[in-house]
HTML snippet that shows the backbone in 3Dmol.js (N, CA, C, O; Angstrom):
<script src="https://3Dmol.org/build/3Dmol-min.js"></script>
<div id="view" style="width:600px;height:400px;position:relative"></div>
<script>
const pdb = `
ATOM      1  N   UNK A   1     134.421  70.078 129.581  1.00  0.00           N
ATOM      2  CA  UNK A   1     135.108  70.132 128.312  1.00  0.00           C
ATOM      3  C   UNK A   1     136.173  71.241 128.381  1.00  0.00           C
ATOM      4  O   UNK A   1     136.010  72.429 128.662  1.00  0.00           O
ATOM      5  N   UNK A   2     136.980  70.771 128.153  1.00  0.00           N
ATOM      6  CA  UNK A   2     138.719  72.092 128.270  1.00  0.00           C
ATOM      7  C   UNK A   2     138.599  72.590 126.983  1.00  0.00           C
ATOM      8  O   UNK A   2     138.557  71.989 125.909  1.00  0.00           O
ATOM      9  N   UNK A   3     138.533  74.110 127.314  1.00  0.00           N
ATOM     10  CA  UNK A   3     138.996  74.941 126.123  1.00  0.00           C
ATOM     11  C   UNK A   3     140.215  74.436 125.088  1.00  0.00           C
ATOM     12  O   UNK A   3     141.358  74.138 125.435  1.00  0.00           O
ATOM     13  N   UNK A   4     139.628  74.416 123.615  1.00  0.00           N
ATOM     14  CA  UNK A   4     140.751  74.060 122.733  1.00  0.00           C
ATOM     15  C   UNK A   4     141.504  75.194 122.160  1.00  0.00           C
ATOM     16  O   UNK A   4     141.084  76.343 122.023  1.00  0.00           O
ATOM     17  N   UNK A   5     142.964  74.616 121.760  1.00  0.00           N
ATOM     18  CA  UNK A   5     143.664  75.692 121.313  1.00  0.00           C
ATOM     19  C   UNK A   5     143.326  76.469 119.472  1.00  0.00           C
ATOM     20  O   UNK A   5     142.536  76.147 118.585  1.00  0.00           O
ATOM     21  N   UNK A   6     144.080  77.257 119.551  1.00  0.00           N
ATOM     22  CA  UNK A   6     143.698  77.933 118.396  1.00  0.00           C
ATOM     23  C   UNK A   6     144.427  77.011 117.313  1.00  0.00           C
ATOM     24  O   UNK A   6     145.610  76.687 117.416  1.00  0.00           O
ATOM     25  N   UNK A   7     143.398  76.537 116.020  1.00  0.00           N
ATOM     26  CA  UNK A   7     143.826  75.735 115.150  1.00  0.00           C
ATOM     27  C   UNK A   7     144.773  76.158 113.802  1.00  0.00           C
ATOM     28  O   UNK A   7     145.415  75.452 113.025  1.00  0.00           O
ATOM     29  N   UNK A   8     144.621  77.266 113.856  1.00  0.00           N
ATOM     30  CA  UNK A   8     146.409  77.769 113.011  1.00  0.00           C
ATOM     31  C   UNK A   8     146.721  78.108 113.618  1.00  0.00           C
ATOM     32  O   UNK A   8     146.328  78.479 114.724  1.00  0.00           O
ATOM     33  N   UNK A   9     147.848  78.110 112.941  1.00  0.00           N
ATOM     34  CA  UNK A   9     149.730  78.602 113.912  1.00  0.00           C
ATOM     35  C   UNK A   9     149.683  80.010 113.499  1.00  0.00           C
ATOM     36  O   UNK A   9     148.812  80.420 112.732  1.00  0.00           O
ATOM     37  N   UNK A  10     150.069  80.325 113.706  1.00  0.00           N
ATOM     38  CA  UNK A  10     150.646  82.216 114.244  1.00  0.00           C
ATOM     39  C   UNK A  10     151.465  82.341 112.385  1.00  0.00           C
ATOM     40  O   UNK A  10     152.243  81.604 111.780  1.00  0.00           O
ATOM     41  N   UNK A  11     150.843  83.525 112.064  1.00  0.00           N
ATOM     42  CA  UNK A  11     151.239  83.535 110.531  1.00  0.00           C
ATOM     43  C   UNK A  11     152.451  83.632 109.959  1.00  0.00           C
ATOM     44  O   UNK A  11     152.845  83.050 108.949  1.00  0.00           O
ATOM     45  N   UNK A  12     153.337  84.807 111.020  1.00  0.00           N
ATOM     46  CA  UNK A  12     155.137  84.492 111.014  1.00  0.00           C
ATOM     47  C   UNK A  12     155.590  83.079 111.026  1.00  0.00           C
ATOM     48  O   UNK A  12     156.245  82.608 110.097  1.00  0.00           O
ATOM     49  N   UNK A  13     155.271  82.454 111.998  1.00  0.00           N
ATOM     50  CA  UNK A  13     155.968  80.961 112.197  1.00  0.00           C
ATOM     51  C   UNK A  13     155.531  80.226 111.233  1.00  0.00           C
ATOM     52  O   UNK A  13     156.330  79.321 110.992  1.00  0.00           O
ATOM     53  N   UNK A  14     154.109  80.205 110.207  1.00  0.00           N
ATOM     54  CA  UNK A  14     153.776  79.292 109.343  1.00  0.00           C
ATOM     55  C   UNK A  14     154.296  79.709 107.919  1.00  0.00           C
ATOM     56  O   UNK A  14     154.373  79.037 106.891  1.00  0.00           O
ATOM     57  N   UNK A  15     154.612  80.944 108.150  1.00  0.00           N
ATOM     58  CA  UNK A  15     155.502  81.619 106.584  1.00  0.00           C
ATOM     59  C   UNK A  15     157.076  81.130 106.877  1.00  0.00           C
ATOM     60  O   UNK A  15     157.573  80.480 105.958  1.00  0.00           O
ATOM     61  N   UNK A  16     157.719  81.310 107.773  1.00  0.00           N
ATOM     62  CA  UNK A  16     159.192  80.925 107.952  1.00  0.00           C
ATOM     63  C   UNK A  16     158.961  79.187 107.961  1.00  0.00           C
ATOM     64  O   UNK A  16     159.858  78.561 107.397  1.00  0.00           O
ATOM     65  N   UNK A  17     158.043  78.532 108.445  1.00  0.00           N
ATOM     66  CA  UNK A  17     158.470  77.299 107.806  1.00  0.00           C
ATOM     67  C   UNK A  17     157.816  77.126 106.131  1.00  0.00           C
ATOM     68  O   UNK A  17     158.198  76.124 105.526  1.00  0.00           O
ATOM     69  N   UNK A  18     157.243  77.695 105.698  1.00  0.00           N
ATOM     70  CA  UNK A  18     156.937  77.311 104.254  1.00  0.00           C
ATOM     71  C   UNK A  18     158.232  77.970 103.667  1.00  0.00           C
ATOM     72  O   UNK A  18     158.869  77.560 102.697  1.00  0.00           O
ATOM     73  N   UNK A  19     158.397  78.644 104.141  1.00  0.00           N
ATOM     74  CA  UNK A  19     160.198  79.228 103.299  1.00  0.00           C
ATOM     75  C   UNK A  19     161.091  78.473 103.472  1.00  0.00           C
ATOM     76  O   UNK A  19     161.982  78.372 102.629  1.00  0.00           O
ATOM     77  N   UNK A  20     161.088  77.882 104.397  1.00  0.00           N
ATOM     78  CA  UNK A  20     162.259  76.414 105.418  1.00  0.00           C
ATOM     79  C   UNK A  20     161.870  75.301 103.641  1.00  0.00           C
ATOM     80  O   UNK A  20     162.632  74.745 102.850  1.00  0.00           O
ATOM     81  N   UNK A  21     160.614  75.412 103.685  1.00  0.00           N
ATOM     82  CA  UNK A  21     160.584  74.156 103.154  1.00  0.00           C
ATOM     83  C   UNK A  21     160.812  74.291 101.903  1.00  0.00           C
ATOM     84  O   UNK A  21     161.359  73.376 101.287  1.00  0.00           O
ATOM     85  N   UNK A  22     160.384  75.628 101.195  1.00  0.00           N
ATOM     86  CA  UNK A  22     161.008  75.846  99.871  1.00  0.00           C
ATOM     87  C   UNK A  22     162.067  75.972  99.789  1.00  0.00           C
ATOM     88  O   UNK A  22     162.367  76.001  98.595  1.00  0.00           O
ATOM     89  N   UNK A  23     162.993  76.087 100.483  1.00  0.00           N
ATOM     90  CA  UNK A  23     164.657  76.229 100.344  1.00  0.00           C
ATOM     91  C   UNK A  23     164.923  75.267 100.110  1.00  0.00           C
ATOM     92  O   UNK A  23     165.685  75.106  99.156  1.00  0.00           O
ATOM     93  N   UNK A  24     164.379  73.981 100.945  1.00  0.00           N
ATOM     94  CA  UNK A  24     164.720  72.355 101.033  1.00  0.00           C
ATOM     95  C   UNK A  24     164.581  72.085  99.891  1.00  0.00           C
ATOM     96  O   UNK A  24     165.182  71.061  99.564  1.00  0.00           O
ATOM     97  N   UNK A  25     163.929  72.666  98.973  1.00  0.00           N
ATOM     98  CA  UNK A  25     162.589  71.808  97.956  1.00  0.00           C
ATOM     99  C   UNK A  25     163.300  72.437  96.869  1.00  0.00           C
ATOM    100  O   UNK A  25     163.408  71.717  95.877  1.00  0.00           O
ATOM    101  N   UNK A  26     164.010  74.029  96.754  1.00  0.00           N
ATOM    102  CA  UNK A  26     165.054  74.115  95.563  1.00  0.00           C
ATOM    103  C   UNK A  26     166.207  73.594  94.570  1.00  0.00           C
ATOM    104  O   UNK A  26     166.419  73.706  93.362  1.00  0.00           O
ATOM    105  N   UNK A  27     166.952  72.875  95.823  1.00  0.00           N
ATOM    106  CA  UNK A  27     167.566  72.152  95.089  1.00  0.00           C
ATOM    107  C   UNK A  27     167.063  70.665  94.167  1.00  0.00           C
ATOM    108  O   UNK A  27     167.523  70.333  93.074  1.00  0.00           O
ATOM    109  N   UNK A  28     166.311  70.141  94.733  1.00  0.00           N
ATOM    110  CA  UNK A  28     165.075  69.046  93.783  1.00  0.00           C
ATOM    111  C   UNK A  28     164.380  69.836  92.376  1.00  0.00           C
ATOM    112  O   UNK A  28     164.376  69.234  91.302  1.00  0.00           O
ATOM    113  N   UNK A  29     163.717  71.429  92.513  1.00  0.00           N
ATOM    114  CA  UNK A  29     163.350  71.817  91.502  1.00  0.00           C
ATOM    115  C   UNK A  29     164.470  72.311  90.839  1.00  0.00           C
ATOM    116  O   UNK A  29     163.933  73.147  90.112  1.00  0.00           O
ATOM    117  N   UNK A  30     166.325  72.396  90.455  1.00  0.00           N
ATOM    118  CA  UNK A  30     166.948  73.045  90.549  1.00  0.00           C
ATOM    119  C   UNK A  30     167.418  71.820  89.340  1.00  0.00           C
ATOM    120  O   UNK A  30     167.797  72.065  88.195  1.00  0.00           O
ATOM    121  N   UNK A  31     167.220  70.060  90.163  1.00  0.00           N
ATOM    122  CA  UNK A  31     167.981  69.829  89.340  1.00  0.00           C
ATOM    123  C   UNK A  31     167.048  69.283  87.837  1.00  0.00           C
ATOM    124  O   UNK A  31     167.517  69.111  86.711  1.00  0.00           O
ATOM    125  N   UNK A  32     165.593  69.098  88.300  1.00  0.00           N
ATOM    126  CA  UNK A  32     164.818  69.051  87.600  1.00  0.00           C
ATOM    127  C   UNK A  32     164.669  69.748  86.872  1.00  0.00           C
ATOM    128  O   UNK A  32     164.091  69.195  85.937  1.00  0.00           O
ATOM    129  N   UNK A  33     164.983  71.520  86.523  1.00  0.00           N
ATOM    130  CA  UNK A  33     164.619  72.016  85.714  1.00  0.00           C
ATOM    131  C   UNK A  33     166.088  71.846  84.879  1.00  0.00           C
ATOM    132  O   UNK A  33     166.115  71.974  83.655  1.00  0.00           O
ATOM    133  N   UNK A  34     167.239  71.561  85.628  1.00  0.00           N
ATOM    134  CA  UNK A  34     168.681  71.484  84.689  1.00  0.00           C
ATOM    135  C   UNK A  34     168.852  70.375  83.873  1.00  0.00           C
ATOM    136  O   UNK A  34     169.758  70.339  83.041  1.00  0.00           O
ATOM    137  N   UNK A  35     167.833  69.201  84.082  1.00  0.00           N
ATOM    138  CA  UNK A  35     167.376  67.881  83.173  1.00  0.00           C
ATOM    139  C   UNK A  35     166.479  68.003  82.354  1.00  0.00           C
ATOM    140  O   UNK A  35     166.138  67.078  81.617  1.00  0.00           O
ATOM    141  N   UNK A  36     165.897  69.266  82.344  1.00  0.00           N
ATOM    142  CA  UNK A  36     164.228  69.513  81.585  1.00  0.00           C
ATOM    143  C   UNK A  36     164.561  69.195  79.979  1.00  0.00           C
ATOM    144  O   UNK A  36     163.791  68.639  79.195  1.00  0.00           O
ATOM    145  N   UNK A  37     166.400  69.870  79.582  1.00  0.00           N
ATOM    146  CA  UNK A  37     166.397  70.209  78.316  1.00  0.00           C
ATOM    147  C   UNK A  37     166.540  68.569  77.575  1.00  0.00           C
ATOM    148  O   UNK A  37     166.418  68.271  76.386  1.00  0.00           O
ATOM    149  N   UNK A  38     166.852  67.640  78.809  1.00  0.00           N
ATOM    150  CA  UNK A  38     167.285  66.230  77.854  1.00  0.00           C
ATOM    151  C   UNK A  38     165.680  66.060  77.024  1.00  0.00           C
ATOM    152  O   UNK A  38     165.672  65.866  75.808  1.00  0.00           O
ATOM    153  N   UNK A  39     164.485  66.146  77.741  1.00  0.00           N
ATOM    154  CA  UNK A  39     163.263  65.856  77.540  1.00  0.00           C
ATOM    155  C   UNK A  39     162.575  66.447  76.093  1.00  0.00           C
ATOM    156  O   UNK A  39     161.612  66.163  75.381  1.00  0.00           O
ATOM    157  N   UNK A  40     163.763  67.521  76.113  1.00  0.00           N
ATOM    158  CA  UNK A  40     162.823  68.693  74.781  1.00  0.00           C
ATOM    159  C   UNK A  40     162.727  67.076  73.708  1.00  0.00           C
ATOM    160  O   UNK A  40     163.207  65.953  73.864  1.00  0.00           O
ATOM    161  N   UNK A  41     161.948  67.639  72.743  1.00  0.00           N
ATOM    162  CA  UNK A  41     161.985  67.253  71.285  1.00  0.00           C
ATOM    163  C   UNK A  41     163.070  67.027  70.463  1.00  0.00           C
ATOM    164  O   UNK A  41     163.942  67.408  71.244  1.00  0.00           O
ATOM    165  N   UNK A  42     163.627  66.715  69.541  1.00  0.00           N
ATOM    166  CA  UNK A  42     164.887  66.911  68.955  1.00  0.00           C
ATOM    167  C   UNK A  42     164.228  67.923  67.774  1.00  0.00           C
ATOM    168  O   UNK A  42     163.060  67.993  67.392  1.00  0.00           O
ATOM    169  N   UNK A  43     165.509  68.736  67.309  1.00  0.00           N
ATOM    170  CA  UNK A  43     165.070  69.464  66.468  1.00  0.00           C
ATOM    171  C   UNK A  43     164.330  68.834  65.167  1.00  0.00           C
ATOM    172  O   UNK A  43     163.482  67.972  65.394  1.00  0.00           O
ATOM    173  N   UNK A  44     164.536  69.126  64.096  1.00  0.00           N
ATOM    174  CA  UNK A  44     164.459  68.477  62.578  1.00  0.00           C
ATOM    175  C   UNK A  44     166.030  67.799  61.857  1.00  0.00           C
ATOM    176  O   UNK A  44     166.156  66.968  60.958  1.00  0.00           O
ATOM    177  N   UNK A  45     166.804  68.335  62.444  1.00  0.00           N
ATOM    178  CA  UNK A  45     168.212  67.841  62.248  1.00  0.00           C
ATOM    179  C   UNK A  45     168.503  66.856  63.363  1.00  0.00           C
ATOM    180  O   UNK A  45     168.021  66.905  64.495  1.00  0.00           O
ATOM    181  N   UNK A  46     169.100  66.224  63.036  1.00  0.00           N
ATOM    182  CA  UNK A  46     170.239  65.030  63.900  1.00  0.00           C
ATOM    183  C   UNK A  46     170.886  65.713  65.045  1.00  0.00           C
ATOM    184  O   UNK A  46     170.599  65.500  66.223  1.00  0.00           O
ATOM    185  N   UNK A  47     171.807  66.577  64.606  1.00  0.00           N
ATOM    186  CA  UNK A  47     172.308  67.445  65.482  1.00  0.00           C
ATOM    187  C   UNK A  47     171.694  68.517  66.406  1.00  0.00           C
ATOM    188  O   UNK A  47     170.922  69.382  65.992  1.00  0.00           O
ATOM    189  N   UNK A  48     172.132  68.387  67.811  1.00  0.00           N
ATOM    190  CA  UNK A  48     171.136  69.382  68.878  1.00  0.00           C
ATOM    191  C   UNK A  48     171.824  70.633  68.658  1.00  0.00           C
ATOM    192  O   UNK A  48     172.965  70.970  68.342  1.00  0.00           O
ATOM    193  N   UNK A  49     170.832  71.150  68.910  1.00  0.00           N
ATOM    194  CA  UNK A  49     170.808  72.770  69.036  1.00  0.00           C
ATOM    195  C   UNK A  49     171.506  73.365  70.519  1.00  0.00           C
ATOM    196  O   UNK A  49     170.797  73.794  71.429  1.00  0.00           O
ATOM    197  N   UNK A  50     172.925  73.315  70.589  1.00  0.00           N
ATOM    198  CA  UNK A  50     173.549  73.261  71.867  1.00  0.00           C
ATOM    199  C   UNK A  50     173.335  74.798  72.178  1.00  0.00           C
ATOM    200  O   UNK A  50     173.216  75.134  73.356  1.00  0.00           O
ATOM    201  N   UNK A  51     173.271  75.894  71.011  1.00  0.00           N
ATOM    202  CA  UNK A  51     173.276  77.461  71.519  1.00  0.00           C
ATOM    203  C   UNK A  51     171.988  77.250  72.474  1.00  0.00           C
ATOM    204  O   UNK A  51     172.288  77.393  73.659  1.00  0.00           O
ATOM    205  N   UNK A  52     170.793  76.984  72.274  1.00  0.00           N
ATOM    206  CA  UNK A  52     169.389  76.988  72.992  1.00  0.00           C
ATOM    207  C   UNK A  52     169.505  76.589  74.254  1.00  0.00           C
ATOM    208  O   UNK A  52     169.329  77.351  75.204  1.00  0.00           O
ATOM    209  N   UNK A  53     169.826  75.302  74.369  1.00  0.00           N
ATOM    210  CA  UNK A  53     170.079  74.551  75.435  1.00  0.00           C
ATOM    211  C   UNK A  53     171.298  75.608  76.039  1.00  0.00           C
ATOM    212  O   UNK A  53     170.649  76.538  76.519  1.00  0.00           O
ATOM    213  N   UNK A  54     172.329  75.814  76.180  1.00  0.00           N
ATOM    214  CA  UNK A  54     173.271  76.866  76.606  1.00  0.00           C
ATOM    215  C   UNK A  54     172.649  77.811  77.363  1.00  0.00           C
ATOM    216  O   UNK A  54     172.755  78.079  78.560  1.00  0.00           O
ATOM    217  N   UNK A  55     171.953  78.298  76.453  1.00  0.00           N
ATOM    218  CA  UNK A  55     171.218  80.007  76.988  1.00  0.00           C
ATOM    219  C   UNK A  55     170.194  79.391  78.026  1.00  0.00           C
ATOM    220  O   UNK A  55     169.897  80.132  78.963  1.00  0.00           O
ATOM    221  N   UNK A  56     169.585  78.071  77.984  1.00  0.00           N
ATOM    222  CA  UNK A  56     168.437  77.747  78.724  1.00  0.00           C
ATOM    223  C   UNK A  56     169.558  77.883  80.214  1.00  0.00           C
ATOM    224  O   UNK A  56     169.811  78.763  81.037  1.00  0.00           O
ATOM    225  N   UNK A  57     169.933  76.677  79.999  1.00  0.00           N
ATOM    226  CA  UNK A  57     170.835  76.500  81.577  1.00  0.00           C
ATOM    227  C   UNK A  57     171.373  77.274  82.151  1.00  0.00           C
ATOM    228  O   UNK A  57     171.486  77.119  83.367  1.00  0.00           O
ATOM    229  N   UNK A  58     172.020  78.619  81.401  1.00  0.00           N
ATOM    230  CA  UNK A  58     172.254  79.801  82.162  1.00  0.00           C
ATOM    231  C   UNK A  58     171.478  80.363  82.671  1.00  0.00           C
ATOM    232  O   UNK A  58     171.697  80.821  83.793  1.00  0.00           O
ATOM    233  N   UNK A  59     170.386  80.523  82.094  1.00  0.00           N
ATOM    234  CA  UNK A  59     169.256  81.495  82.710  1.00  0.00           C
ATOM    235  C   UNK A  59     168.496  80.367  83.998  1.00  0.00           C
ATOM    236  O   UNK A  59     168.397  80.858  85.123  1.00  0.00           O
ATOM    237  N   UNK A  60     168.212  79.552  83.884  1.00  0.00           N
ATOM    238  CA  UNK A  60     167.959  78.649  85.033  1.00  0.00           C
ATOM    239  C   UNK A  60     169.222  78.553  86.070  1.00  0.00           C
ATOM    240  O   UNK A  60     168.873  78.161  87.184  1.00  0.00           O
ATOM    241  N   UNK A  61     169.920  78.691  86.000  1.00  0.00           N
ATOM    242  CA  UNK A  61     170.945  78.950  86.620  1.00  0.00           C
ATOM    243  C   UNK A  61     171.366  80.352  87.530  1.00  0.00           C
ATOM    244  O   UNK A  61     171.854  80.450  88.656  1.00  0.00           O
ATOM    245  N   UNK A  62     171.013  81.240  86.667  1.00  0.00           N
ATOM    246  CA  UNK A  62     170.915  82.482  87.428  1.00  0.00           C
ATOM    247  C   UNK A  62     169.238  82.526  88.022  1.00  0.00           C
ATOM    248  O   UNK A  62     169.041  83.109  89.088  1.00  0.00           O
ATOM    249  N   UNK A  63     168.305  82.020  87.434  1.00  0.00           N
ATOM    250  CA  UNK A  63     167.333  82.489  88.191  1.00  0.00           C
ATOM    251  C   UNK A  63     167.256  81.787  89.531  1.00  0.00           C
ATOM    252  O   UNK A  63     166.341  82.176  90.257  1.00  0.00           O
ATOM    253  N   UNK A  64     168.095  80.756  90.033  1.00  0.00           N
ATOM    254  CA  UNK A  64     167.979  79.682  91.001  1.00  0.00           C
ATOM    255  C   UNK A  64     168.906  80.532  91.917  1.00  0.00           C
ATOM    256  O   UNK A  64     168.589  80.570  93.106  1.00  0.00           O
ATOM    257  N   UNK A  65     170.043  81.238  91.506  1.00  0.00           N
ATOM    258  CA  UNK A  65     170.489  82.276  92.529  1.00  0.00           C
ATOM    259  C   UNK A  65     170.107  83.573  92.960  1.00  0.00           C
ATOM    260  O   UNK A  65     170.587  84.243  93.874  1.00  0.00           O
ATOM    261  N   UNK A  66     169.181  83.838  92.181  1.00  0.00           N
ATOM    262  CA  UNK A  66     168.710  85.246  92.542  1.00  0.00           C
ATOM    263  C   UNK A  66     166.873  84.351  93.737  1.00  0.00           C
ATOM    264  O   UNK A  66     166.246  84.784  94.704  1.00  0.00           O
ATOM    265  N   UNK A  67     166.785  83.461  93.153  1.00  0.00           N
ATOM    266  CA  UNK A  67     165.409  82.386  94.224  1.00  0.00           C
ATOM    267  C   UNK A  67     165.903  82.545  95.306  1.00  0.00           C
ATOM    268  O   UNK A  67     165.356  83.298  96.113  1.00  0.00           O
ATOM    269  N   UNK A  68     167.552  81.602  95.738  1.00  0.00           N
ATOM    270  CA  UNK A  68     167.690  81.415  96.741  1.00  0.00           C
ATOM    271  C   UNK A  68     168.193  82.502  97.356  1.00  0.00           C
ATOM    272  O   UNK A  68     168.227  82.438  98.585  1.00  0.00           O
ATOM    273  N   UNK A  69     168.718  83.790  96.683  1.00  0.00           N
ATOM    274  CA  UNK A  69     169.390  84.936  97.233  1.00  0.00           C
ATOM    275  C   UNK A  69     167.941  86.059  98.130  1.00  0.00           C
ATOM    276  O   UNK A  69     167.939  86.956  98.973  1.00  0.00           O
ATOM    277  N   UNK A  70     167.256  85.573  97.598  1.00  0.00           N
ATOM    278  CA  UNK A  70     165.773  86.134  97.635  1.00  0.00           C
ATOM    279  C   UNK A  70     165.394  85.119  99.187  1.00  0.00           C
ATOM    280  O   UNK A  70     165.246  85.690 100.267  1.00  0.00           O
ATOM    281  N   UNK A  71     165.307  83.943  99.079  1.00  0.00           N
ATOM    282  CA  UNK A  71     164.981  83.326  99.938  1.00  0.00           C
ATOM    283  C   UNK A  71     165.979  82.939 101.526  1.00  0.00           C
ATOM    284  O   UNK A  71     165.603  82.287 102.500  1.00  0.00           O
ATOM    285  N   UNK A  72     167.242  83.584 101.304  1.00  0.00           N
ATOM    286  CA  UNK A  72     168.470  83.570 102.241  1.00  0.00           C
ATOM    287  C   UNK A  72     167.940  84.805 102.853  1.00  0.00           C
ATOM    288  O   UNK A  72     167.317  84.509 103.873  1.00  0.00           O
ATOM    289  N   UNK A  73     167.947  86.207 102.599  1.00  0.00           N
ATOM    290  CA  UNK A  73     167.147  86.959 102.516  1.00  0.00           C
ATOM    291  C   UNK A  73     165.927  87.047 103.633  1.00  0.00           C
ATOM    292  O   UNK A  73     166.042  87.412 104.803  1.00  0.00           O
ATOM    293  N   UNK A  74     164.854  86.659 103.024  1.00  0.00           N
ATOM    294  CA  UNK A  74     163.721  86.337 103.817  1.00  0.00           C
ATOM    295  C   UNK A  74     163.748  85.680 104.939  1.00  0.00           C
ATOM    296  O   UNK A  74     163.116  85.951 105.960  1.00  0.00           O
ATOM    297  N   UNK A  75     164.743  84.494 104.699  1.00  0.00           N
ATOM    298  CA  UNK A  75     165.255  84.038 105.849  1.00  0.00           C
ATOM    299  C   UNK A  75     165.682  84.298 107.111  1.00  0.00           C
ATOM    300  O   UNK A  75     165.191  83.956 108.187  1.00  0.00           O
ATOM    301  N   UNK A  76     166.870  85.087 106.811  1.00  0.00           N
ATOM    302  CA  UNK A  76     167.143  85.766 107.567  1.00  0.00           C
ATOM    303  C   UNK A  76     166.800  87.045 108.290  1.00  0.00           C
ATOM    304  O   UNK A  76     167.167  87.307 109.435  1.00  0.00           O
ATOM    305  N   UNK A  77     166.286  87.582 107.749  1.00  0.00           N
ATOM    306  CA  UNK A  77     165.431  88.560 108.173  1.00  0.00           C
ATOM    307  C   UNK A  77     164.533  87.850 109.645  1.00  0.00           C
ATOM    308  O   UNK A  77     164.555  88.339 110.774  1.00  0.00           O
ATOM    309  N   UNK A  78     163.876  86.743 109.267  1.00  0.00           N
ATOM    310  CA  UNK A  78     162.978  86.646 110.246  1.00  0.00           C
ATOM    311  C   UNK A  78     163.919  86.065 111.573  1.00  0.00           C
ATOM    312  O   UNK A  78     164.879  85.303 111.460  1.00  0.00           O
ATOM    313  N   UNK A  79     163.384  86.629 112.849  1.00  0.00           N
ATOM    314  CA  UNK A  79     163.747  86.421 114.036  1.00  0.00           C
ATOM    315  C   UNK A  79     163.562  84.907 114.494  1.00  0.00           C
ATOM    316  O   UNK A  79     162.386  84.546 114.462  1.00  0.00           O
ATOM    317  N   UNK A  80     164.065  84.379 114.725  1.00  0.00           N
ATOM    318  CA  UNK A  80     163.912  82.796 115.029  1.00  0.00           C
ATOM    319  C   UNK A  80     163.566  82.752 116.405  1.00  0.00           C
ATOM    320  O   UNK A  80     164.237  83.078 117.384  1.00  0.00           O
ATOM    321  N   UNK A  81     162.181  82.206 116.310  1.00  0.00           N
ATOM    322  CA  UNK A  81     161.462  81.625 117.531  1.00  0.00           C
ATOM    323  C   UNK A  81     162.320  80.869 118.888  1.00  0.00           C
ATOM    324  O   UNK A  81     162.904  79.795 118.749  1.00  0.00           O
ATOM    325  N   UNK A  82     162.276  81.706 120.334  1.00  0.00           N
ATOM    326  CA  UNK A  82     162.474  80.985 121.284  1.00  0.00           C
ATOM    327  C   UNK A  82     162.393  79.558 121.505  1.00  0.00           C
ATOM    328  O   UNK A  82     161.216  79.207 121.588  1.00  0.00           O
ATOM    329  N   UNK A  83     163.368  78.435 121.652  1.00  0.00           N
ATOM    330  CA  UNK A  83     162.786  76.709 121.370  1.00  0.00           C
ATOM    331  C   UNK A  83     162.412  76.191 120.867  1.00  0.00           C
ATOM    332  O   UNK A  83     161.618  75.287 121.129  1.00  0.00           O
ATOM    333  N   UNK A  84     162.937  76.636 119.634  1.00  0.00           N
ATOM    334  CA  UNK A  84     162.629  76.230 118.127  1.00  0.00           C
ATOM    335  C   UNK A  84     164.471  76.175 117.487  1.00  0.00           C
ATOM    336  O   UNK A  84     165.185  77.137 117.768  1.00  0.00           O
ATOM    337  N   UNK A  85     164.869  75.381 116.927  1.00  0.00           N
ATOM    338  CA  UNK A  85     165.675  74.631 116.142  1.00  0.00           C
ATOM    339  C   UNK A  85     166.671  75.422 116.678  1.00  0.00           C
ATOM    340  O   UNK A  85     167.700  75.056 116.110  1.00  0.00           O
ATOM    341  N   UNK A  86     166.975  76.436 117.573  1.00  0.00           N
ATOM    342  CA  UNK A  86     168.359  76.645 118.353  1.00  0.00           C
ATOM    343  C   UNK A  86     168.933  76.202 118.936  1.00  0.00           C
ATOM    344  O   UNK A  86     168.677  75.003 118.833  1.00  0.00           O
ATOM    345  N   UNK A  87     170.225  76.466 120.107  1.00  0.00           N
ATOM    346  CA  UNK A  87     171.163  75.605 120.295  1.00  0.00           C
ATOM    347  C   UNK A  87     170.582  75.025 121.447  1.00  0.00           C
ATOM    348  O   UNK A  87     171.266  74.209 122.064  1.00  0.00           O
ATOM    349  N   UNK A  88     169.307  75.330 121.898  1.00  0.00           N
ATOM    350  CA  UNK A  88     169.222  73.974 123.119  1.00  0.00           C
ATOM    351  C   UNK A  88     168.278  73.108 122.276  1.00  0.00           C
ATOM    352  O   UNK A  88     167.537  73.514 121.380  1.00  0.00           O
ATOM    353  N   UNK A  89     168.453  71.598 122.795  1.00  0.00           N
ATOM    354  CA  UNK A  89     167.508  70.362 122.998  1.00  0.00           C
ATOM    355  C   UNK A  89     167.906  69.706 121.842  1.00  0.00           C
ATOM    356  O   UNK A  89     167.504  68.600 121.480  1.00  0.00           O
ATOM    357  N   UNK A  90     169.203  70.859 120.920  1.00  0.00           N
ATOM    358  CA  UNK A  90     169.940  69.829 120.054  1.00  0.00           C
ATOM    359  C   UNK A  90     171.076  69.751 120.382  1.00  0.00           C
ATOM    360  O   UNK A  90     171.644  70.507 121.170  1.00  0.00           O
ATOM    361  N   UNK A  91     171.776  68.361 119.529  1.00  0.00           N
ATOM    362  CA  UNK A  91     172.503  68.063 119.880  1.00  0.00           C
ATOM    363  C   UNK A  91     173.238  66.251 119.705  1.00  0.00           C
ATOM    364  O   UNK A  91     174.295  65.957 120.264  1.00  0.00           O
TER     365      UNK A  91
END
`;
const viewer = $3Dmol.createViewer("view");
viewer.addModel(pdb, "pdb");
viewer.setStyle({}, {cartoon: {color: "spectrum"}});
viewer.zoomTo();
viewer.render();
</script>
């Protein structure tokens, strides 16, 4: 029977791809939360409440750049693995 390998990955490489994948996965929660406001309720009036909605989308808006500024960041920081998604074997 051959010795088996170790069944998690090395904790750097499994954090830089869960960050890989939340970056991917921002813009999907990005535009979902910028559609959230069609979903609200309507007020008691006919007419929408455009100040609310306004202030919402800005602030979702800035918090999605300070996410990904946070996550460019982290990103970069980490050292990218020897034969892993660099310039050889792509192409």
């Amino acid at each position: 029977m051959r010795p088996r390998g170790p069944v998690f990955l090395a904790r750097r490489s499994y954090r830089l791809r869960r960050m890989r994948d939340a970056a991917r996965l921002l813009p999907v929660a990005g535009a979902f939360l910028f559609l959230l406001p069609i979903l609200w309720a309507p007020a008691e009036t006919e007419a929408r409440d455009t100040a609310v909605d306004g202030a919402y989308l800005f602030v979702v808006w800035f918090g999605l750049i300070v996410v990904a500024a946070l996550m460019a960041r982290g990103l970069g920081a980490q050292e990218e693995e020897p034969g892993t998604e660099g310039g050889e074997g792509r192409g």
